[in-house]
N, C-alpha and C positions, 0 to 999 in steps of 0.2 A: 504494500500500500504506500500510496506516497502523500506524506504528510508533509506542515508546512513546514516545519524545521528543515526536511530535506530541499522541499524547493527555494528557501531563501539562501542552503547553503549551496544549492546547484546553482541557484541565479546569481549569487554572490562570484562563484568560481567561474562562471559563464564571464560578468560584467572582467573582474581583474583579467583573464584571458585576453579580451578583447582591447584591453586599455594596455597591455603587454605588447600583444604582436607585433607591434608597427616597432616599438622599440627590440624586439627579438628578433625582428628580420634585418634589423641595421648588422645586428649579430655574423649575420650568413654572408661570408666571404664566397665567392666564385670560385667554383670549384675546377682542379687540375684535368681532371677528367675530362669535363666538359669543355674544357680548352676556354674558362672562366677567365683563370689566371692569365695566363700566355694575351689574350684580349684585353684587359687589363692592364698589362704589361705596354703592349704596344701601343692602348690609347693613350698611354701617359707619354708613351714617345712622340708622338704624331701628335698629339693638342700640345705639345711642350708644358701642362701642367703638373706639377708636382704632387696633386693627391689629385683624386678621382674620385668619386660616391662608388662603391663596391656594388651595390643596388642599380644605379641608371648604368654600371658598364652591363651588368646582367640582362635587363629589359634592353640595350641596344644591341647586345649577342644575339638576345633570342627573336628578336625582330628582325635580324641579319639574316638568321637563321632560318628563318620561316620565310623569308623570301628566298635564300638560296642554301637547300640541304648541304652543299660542298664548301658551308660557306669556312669549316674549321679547318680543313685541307688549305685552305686559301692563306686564311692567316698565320698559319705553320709555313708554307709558301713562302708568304711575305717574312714571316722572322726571320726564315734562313736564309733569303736575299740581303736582310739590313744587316743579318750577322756576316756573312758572304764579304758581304762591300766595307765592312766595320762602320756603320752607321749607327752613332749614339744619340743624336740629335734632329731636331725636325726641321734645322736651319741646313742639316748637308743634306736634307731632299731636293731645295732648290736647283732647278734644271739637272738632274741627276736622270741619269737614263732607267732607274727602275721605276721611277714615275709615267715614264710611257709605256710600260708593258702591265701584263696579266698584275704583280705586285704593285704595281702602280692603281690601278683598278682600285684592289682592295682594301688600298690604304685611301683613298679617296671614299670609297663608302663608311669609313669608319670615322675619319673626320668629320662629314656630312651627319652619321648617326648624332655626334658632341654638339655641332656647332646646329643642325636646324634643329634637332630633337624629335627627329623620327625618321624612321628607315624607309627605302623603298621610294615608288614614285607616284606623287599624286595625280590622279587626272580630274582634270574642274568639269564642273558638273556632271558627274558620275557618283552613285552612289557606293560603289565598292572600286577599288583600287588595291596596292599591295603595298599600301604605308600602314607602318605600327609608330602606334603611338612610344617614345621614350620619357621626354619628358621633357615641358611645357617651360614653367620656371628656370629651373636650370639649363636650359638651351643656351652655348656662348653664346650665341650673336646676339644676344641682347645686353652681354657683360658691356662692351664698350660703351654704352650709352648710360648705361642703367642712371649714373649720378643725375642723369640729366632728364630721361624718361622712362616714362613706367613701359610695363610689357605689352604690349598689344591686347586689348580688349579689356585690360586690368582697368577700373574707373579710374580718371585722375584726381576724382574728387568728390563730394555727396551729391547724391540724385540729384540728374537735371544741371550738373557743376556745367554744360556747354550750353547752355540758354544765353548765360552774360559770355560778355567778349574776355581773354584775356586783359586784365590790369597792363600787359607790354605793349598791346596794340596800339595804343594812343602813344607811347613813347619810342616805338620803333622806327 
């Protein structure tokens, strides 16, 4: 029989669970197997950023992935060309001949995964395509600006803040 003692202690253990997860899935590194790590590895080469969210390289793998099943061959490919050529950096890509081949390819969808924040290619007005979502926020191309403007669609201010003109327009 289920009494209320046990459903507040069920619902109790339900709510901490759910208020856990998001924090226990920051937990979960990308795994070797999965060719997580190695992915990881080379997006930090190619954005030339120094730490990465372990989570958005995961959802831009598996978005990679799901457009192209070959896609872990590819970036095994590509390590062993940057290692091949002793490429440590994203500044000896410039005009470098592995950027025009098959490794060149792959490293191009992997920067594109970082910097637009989703994989794949969009077609307008269509309701299905082969973009996965990565992530919105975090997408660099809106780091250079950010100090200066917010993210596309994000409000710049409370309801209705584009009714009145900008305060600059009369001084610009």
């Amino acid at each position: 029989m289920f009494s209320r003692r046990k459903f507040i202690i069920s619902g109790t253990a339900l709510a901490g669970f759910a208020v856990l997860n998001p924090a226990l899935a920051r937990l979960i590194m990308p795994n070797e197997g999965g060719g997580g790590a190695l992915f990881l590895k080379l997006s930090v080469l190619l954005t030339d950023k120094k730490q990465l969210n372990p989570i958005i390289a995961q959802r831009a793998l598996t978005g990679l992935l799901e457009e192209d099943a070959s896609f872990l061959s590819k970036i095994q490919f590509l390590s062993d060309a940057l290692k091949t050529a002793n490429i440590f950096s994203a500044d000896e890509l410039n005009n470098h001949p592995i950027m025009s081949g098959p490794a060149g390819d792959t490293a191009k969808k992997i920067i594109s995964a970082w910097y637009l924040g989703y994989t794949g290619t969009p077609v307008s007005l269509r309701a299905l395509d082969n973009t996965r979502f990565v992530s919105y926020t975090d997408a660099f191309a809106y780091v250079p600006t950010r100090d200066a403007t917010v993210i596309p669609a994000y409000s710049r201010g409370k309801t209705d803040y584009w009714m009145q003109p900008p305060s600059t327009v009369n001084s610009d």
